[in-house]
C-alpha positions in Angstrom: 0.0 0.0 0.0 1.5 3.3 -0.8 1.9 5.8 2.2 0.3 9.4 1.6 2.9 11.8 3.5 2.0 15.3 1.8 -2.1 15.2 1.2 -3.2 18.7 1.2 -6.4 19.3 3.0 -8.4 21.8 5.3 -6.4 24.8 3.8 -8.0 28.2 3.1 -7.5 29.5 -0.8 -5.8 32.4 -1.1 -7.7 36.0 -1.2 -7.2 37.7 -4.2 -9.9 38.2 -7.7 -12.1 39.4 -5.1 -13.6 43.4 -4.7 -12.0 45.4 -2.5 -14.4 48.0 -2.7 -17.5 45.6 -1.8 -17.5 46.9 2.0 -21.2 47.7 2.9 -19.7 50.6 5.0 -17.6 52.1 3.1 -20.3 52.1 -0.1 -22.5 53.6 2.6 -20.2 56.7 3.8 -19.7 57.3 -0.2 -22.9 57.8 -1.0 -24.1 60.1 1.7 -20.7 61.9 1.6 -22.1 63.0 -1.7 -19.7 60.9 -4.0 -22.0 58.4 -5.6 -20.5 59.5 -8.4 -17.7 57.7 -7.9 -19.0 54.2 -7.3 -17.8 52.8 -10.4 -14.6 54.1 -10.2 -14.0 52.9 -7.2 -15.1 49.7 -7.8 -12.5 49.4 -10.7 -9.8 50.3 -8.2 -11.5 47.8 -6.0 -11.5 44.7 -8.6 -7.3 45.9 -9.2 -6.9 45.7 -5.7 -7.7 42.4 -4.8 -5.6 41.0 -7.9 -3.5 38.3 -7.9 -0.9 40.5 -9.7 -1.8 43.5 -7.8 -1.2 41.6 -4.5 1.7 40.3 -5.3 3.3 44.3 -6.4 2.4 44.8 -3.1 4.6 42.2 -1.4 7.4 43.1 -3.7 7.5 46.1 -2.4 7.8 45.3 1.2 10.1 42.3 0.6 12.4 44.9 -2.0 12.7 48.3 0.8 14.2 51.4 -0.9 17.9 52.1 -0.9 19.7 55.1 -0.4 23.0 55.8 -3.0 24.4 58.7 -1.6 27.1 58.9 -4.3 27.7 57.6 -7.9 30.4 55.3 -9.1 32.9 58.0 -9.8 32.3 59.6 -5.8 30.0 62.4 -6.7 27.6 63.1 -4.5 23.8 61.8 -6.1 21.4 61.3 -2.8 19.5 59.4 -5.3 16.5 56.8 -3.5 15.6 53.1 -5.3 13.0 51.2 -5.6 11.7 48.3 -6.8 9.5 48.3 -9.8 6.8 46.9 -7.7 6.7 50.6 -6.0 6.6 52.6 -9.1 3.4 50.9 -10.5 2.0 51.5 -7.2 2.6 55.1 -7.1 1.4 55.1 -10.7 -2.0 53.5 -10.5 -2.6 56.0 -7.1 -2.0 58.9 -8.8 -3.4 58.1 -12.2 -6.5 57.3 -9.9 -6.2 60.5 -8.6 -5.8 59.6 -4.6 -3.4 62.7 -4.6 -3.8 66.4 -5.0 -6.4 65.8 -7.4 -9.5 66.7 -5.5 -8.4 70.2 -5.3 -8.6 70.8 -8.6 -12.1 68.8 -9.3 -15.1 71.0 -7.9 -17.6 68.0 -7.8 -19.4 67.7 -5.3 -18.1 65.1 -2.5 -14.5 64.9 -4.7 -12.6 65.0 -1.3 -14.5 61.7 0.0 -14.6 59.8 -3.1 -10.7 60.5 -2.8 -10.9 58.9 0.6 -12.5 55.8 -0.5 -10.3 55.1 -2.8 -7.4 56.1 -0.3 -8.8 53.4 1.5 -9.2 50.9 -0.6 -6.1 51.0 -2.6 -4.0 51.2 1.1 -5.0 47.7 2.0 -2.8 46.5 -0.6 0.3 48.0 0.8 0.5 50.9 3.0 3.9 52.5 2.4 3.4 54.3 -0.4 0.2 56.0 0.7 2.8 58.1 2.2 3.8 60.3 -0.8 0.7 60.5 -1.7 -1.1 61.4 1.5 1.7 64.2 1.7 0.9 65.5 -1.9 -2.8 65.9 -1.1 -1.8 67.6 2.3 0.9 69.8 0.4 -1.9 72.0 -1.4 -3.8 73.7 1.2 -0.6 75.0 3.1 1.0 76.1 -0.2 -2.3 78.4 -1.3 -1.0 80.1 2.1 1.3 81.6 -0.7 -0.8 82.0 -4.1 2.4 82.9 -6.4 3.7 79.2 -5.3 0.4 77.8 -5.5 0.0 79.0 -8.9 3.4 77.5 -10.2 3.2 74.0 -8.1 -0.5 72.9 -7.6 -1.2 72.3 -11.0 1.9 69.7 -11.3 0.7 68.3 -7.7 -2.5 67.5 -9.0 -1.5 65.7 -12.2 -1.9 62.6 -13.0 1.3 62.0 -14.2 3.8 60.0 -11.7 6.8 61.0 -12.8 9.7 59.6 -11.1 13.5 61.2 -10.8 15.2 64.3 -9.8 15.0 67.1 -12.4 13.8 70.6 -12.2 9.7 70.4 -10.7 8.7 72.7 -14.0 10.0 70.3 -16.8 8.0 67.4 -14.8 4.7 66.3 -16.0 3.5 65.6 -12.2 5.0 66.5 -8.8 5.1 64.2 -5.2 5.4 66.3 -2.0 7.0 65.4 0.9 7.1 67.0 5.1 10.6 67.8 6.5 9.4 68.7 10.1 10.7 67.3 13.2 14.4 67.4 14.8 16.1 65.3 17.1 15.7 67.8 19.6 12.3 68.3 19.4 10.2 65.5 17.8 6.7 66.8 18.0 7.7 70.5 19.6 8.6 71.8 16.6 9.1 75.2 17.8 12.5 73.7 19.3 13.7 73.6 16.0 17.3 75.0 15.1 17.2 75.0 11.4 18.0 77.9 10.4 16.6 80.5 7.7 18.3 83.6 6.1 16.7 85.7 3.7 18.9 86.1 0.3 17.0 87.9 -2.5 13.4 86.2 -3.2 14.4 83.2 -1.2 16.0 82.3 2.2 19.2 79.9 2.8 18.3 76.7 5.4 21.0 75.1 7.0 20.2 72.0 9.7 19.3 69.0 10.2 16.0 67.4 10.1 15.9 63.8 12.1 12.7 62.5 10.6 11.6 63.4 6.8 8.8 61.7 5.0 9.2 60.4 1.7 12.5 61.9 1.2 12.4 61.5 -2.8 9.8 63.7 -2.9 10.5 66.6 -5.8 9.3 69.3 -3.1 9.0 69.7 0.5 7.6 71.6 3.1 9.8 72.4 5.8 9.9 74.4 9.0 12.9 76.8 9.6 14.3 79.3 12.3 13.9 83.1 10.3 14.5 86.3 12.0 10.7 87.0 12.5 10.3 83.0 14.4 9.5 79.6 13.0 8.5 79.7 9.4 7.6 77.4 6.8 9.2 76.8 3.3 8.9 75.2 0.4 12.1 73.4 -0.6 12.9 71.7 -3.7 15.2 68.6 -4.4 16.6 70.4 -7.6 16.4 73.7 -8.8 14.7 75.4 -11.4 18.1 75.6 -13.3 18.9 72.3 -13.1 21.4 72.3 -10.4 20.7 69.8 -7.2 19.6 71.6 -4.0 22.0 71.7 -1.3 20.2 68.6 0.5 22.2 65.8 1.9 20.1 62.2 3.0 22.3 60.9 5.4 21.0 58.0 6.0 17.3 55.9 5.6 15.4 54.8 8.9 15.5 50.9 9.3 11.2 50.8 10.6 9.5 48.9 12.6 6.8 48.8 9.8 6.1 51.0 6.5 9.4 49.0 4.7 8.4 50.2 1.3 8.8 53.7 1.8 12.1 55.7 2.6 11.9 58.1 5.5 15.1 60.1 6.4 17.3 62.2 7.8 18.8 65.0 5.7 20.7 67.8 6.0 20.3 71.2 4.3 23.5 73.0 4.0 22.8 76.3 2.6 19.4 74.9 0.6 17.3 77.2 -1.2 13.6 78.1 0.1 10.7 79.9 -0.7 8.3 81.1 2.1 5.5 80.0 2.4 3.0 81.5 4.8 3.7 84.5 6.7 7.1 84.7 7.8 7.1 84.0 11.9 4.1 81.5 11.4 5.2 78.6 10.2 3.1 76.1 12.8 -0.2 77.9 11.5 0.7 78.0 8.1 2.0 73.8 8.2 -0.7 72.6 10.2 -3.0 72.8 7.2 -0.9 70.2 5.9 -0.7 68.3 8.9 -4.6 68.3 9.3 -5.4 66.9 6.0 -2.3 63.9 6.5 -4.0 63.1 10.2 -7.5 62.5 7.5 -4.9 60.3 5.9 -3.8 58.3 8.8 -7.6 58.1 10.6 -8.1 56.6 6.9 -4.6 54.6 6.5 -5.3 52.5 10.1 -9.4 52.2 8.8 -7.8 50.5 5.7 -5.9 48.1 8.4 -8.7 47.1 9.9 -10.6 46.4 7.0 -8.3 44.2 6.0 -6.8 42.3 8.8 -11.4 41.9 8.9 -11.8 40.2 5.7 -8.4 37.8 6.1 -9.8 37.2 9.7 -13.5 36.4 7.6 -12.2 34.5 4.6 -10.1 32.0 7.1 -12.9 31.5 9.0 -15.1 30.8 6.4 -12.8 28.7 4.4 -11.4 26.6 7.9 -12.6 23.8 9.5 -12.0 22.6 13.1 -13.7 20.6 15.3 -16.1 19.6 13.1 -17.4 23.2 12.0 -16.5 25.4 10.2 -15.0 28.4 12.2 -17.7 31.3 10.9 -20.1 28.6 12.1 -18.9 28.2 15.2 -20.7 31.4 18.6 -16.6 32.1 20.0 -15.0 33.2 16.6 -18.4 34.8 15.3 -18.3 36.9 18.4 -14.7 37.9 17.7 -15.1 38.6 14.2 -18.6 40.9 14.7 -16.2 42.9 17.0 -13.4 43.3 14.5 -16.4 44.4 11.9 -18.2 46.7 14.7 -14.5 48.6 14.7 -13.8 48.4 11.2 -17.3 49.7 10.3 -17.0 52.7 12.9 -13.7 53.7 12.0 -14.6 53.5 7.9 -17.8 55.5 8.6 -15.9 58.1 10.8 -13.0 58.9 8.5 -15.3 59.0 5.1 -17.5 61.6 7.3 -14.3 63.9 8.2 -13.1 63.8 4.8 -16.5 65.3 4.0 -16.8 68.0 7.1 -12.9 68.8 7.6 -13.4 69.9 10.7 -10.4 70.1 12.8 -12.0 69.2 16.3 -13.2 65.9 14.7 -10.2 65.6 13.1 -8.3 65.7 16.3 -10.2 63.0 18.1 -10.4 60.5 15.4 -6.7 60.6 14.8 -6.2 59.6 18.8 -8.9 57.0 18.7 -9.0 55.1 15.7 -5.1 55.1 15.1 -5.2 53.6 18.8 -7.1 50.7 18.1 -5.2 49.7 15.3 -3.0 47.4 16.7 -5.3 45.6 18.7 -7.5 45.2 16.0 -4.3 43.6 13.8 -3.5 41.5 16.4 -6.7 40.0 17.3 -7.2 39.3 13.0 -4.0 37.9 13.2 -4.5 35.6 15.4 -8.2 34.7 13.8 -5.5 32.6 11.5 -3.5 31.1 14.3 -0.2 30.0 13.5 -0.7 30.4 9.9 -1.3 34.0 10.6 2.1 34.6 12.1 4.1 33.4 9.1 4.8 36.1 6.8 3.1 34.4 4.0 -0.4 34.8 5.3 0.8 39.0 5.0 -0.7 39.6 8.3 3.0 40.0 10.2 3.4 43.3 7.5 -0.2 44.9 8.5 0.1 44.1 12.1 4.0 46.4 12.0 2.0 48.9 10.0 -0.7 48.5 12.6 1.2 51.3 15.5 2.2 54.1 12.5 -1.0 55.6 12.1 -1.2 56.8 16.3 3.0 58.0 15.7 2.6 59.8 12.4 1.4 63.6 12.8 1.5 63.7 16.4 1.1 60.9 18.8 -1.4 60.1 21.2 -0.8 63.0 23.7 0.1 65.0 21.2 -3.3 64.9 19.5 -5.3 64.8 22.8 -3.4 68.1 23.9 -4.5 69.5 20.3 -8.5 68.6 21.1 -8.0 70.4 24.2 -6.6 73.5 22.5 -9.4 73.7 20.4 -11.9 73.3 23.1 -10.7 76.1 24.7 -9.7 78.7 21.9 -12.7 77.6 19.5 -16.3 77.7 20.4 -17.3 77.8 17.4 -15.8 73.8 17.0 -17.1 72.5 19.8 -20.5 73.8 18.8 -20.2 72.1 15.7 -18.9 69.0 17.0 -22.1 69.0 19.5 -24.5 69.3 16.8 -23.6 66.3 15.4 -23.9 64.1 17.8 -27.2 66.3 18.9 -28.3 64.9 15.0 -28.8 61.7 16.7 -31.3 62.6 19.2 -33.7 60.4 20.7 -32.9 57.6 17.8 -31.0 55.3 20.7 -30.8 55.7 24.2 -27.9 54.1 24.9 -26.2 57.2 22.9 -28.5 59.7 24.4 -27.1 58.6 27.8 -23.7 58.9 26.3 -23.8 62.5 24.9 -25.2 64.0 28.3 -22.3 62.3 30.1 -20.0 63.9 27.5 -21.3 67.2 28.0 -20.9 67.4 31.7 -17.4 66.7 31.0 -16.7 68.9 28.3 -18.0 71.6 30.8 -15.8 70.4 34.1 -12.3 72.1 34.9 -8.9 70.8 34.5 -9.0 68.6 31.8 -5.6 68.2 31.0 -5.1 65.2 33.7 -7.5 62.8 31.7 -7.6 64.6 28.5 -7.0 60.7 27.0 -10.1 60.0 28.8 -12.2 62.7 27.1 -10.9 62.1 23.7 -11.8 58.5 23.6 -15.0 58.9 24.6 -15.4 62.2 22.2 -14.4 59.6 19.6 -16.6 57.1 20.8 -19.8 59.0 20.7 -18.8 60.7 17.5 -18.9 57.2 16.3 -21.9 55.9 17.9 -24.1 58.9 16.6 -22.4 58.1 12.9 -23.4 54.9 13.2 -27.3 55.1 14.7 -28.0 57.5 11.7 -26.4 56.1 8.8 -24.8 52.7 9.8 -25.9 49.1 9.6 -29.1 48.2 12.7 -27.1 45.7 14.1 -23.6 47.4 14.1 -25.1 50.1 15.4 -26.8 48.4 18.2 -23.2 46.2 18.9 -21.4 49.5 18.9 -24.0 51.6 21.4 -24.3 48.2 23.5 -20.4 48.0 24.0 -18.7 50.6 23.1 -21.1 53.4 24.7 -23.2 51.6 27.3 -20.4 49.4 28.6 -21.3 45.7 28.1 -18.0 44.7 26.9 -15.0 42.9 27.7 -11.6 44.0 27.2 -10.5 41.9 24.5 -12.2 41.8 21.4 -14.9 38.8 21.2 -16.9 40.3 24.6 -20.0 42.0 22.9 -23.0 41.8 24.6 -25.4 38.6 24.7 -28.1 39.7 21.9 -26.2 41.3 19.2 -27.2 40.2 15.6 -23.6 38.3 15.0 -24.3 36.5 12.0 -25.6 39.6 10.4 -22.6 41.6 11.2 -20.6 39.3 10.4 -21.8 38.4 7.0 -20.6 41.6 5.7 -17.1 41.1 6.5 -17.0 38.1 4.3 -15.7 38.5 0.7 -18.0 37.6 -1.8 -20.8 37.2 1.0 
C-alpha cells in the first residue's frame, strides 16, 4: 500500500480576484458623503486591488525596501532613492486614480470623499506608499497660504502624471510632496527647531538637520525653519529650477518597525534654497493645514488596516474547518469577528464623514482614537488565523507592523489629545459644531442619548488636561456611535452603542454583549458574501 505523506487538506484558498471596494460601510459613507458618483470608479480600483498581480506588487515592495545611493560610481555626491519596480506601479495606479492632490482641482461635489474611499481601498494592498501621496494631497492647502507658489506648483501636484527622478519640478509632467518637520531635539515640539533660515533675494538659505523626513524623494518639500521673524515654513525643492541639485544631503534611511516600502530620512540642508510659504514667523499655522489633511490620511490609513486584517480574519474563517465546524459557524470566533467588523465599520464611517466636514476638532479626536485601536485590531485578526497567521506568507505579520504608525505619524497620542484640548478652549465655534452632530442623533437610541449628556458634563468640568485621553476617547466614541445610529448598519449600530457606549464589553475583542445580531454583522465582512 503506498503511504500518503504530503495530502493537502483543510487549507484556506488564497484572497485575491475578489472586490475590495465591496465593503457595505464604506459604499454607505460614499454615497451620503455625496460621492456616488464615484462608485464605479472605485469599484474598478477595488477589482485591481484584490488582484493576484496587484497583491503580489504589493509584497514586492515590502520584501524589495528602498535604498539610499548617496554617491555615484565616480564619488559624486547623487542622494539618489531606489525602488523596486513593484513601487513605481503602485505610485502610478494612485496617482493616475487620482488619490493625490487631485480633489483640489475637481469642484464635484463630494471629490474629497470619493478621494478617501479610494485612499482606502487601494492602502489595503500595501500601506507605504500611501505616504507620498497622502503628503501631496496635504501639500496643497498649506502652499495656497502663498498663491504665487500655488500658482506655479499645484497644478503639477495635481496631475496625474507619476513621474519619477530628480529634475527641475517645472520640466516634470507631475509632482510628489513630501514634510521635513521634526528634529532630534524636538520631535513633536517643533518650535525647538534650530534649522535655520536667512533671507537672500526672493528666497532664504536653510541650514540644519531634520531627524525625521517623510518620503525623502519627494521633488518638493515643506519644511519648517528658524527666520529672523520665528519659525516659518518653506517650500524646498530637491533640484532647482536651473537644473542644479539643491544643497540637500540624505544621510542616512530609517530601518522601521513597519512601512518597509517607503524611505523616511534624515537629511541635511547646508545652505538649501527656500521659498516662504505662509507668513514669515508662522510657520506652525501655516504647516498645520498640511498636517490636518495627513491626520485624514492616517484616521483613513489605520481604517484601511482594519478592514483588511477583517476580511483575512472572515475569509479563514469561512474557508477553515475545526472541530467539526467550520469556524464562521462556530458562537466564540463569530463573536470575535462581529467585533473586529463593529470597529472596522466605525472607523470606515468616521474617516469618510471627516473627509466630507474637515473639521479640525473631529479631526483631532479620530486621529487619537481610531489610530489607537489599530494594533489591537491587527493583532486579534491575526491571530483569527492562528499559526498560519504569524508566518509572513499569510501577509498579516506586514499589517500588524504597519498596525502602530498611524497613532506615531502627525503627532502621537498626547500630542493629538493636547490638540483637542486647544481647540476646546480657543474655538467655540468647534465645539458647537462637534455638539450638533452628535445632537443629530437625538432620541434615535438611548444608549447614545445617555452617552452624549455624560460627555457634556465633562466637556464643561475644569482641569481637563489630567484625563484629557479620557475625554478624547470617549469624544471619539460617541462621534462614532451617533455616525453609526444614523447612517450605519441596525445591528452594528446596536453592537457598537451596547459595547462601546453603554459598557457591556470585555476587554479583548470577542466580549459583545449577549443579543447582538452576530451573524448579520458578520456576514458583511465576508468577501463575496
Amino acid at each position: 500500500m503506498a503511504h500518503v505523506t504530503h495530502e493537502v487538506l483543510n487549507q484556506v484558498p488564497p484572497l485575491t480576484g475578489h472586490d475590495v471596494a465591496d465593503d457595505p460601510a464604506l459604499l454607505t459613507a460614499l454615497r451620503l458623503g455625496g460621492a456616488g458618483w464615484a462608485e464605479a470608479e472605485l469599484r474598478e480600483l477595488g477589482v485591481l486591488a484584490g488582484s493576484a498581480r496587484v497583491q503580489e506588487l504589493g509584497r514586492l515592495a515590502n520584501e524589495h525596501p528602498p535604498v539610499l545611493r548617496t554617491h555615484d560610481r565616480w564619488g559624486h555626491r547623487v542622494d539618489e532613492v531606489e525602488f523596486h519596480p513593484a513601487w513605481h506601479e503602485l505610485m502610478t495606479t494612485a496617482i493616475g486614480r487620482g488619490l493625490h492632490a487631485a480633489p483640489w482641482r475637481d469642484e464635484r461635489p463630494g471629490a474629497h470623499v470619493a478621494r478617501a474611499a479610494k485612499f482606502l481601498v487601494w492602502s489595503q494592498v500595501e500601506a507605504g506608499h500611501g505616504c507620498p501621496v497622502s503628503m501631496t494631497y496635504a501639500a496643497v492647502p498649506a502652499l495656497r497660504r502663498s498663491p504665487w507658489l500655488a500658482a506655479r506648483f499645484e497644478p503639477l501636484l495635481a496631475s496625474p502624471e507619476y513621474d519619477f527622478g530628480l529634475r527641475p519640478p517645472e520640466s516634470k509632467r507631475g509632482l510628489v510632496a513630501g514634510m521635513s518637520m521634526t528634529e532630534k531635539q524636538g520631535g513633536s515640539d517643533v518650535r525647538a527647531n534650530t534649522t535655520r533660515a536667512v533671507r537672500s533675494g526672493d528666497h532664504h538659505v536653510l541650514t540644519g538637520h531634520k531627524w525625521f523626513t517623510s518620503a525623502p524623494m519627494s521633488d518638493l518639500f515643506l519644511t519648517l525653519a528658524q527666520a529672523d521673524e520665528g519659525l516659518s515654513c518653506f517650500l524646498v525643492p530637491r533640484v532647482l529650477p536651473d537644473g542644479t541639485r539643491n544643497a540637500i544631503s540624505l544621510q542616512r534611511l530609517k530601518d522601521k518597525l513597519g512601512n518597509r516600502s517607503n524611505a523616511s530620512a534624515e537629511l541635511e540642508y547646508d545652505g538649501a534654497v527656500g521659498w516662504l510659504v505662509g507668513e514669515p514667523g508662522r510657520g506652525v499655522r501655516t504647516i498645520i493645514e498640511m498636517v490636518n489633511a495627513t491626520r485624514l490620511d492616517c484616521v483613513l490609513g489605520s481604517a484601511a488596516g482594519m478592514r483588511a486584517g477583517l476580511v483575512q480574519a472572515a475569509h479563514h474563517a469561512a474557508h477553515r474547518r475545526a472541530f467539526g465546524a467550520a469556524l464562521v459557524d462556530q458562537p466564540v470566533m463569530r463573536a470575535v469577528l462581529a467585533d473586529l467588523a463593529v470597529e472596522s465599520e466605525a472607523a470606515t464611517t468616521v474617516g469618510l464623514w471627516l473627509a466630507g466636514s474637515r473639521g479640525r476638532l473631529g479631526l483631532a479626536v479620530a486621529k487619537y482614537w481610531v489610530c489607537k485601536r489599530g494594533p489591537a485590531h491587527a493583532a486579534e485578526a491575526l491571530e483569527c488565523l492562528g499559526g498560519n497567521g504569524y508566518v509572513e506568507e499569510s501577509g498579516m505579520p506586514r499589517l500588524f507592523r504597519e498596525s502602530p504608525l498611524m497613532s506615531v505619524w502627525e503627532g502621537s497620542g498626547n500630542v493629538a489629545a493636547l490638540d483637542v484640548l486647544r481647540v476646546l478652549a480657543r474655538e467655540p465655534d468647534a465645539v458647537v459644531e462637534f455638539t450638533a452632530e452628535l445632537d443629530a442623533a437625538a432620541g434615535a437610541d438611548r444608549r447614545l442619548d445617555a452617552a452624549v449628556r455624560e460627555l457634556k458634563a465633562m466637556l464643561v468640568e475644569p482641569d481637563p488636561e489630567s484625563r484629557a485621553r479620557r475625554l478624547v476617547e470617549r469624544m471619539a466614541l460617541v462621534l462614532q456611535g451617533s455616525l453609526l445610529v444614523r447612517h450605519g448598519h441596525p445591528a452594528v449600530a446596536d453592537a457598537f452603542c451596547a459595547s462601546r457606549l453603554a459598557g457591556d464589553w470585555g476587554v479583548a475583542f470577542g466580549t459583545l454583549p449577549a443579543g447582538v445580531d452576530a451573524k448579520a454583522i458578520v456576514e458583511r465582512a465576508v468577501p463575496g458574501r
